[in-house]
C-alpha positions as CSV (number, residue, x, y, z in Angstrom):
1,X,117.6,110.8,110.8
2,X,114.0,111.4,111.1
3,X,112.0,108.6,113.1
4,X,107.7,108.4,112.1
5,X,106.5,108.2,115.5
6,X,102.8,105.9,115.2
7,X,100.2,107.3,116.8
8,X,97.2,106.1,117.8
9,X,95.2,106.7,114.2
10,X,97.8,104.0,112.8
11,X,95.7,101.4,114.4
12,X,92.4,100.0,115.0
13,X,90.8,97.9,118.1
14,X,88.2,95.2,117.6
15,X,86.7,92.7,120.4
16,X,87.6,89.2,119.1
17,X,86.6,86.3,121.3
18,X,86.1,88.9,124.6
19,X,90.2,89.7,123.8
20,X,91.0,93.4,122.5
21,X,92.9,92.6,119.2
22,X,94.5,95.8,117.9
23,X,95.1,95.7,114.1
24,X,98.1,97.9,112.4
25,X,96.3,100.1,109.5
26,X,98.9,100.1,106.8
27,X,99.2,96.5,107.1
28,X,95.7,95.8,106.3
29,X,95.6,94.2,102.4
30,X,91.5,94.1,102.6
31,X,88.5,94.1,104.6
32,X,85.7,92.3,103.3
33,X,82.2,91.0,104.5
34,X,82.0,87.3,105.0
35,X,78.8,85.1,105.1
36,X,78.6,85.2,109.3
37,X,80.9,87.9,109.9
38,X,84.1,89.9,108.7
39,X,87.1,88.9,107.0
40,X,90.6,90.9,107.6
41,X,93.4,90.0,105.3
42,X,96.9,91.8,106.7
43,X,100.3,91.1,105.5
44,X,103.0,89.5,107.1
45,X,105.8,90.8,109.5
46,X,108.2,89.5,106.6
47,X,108.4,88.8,102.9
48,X,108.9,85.2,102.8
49,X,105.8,84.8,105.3
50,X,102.1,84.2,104.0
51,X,99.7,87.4,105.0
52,X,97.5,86.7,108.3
53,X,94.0,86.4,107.2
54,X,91.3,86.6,110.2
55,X,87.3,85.7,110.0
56,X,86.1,87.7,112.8
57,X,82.0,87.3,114.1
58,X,81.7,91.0,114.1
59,X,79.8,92.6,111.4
60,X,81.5,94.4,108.6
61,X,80.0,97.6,109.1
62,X,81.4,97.3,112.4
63,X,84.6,96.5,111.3
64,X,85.2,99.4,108.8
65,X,83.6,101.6,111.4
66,X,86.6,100.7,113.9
67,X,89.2,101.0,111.0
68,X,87.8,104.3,109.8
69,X,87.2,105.2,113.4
């Protein structure tokens, strides 16, 4: 059986709060820019589960930057 081994271009790092968050790419619904910031909309670890949305301070250029990155 063939295992996917993630590597570090599966995820993104951003600086929330002075904590390293790192974010799983192909979990990530939508980035989108917010009136005083960023918000990151990802889906949830399971199906009955709402998706995670979080308003980050950083600005969305930023943000995609780091995701692109």
């Amino acid at each position: 059986m063939f295992q996917r081994i993630m590597s570090m271009a599966d995820f993104f790092t951003l600086l929330i709060d002075n904590q390293l968050v790192t974010f799983e790419k192909k979990r990530v619904i939508t980035i989108e820019p917010t009136f005083n910031g960023t918000r990151i909309i990802l889906e949830a670890s399971h199906e009955d589960e709402e998706p995670f949305i979080y308003l980050v301070k950083e600005p969305y250029e930023a943000v995609i930057k780091a995701y692109l990155g």
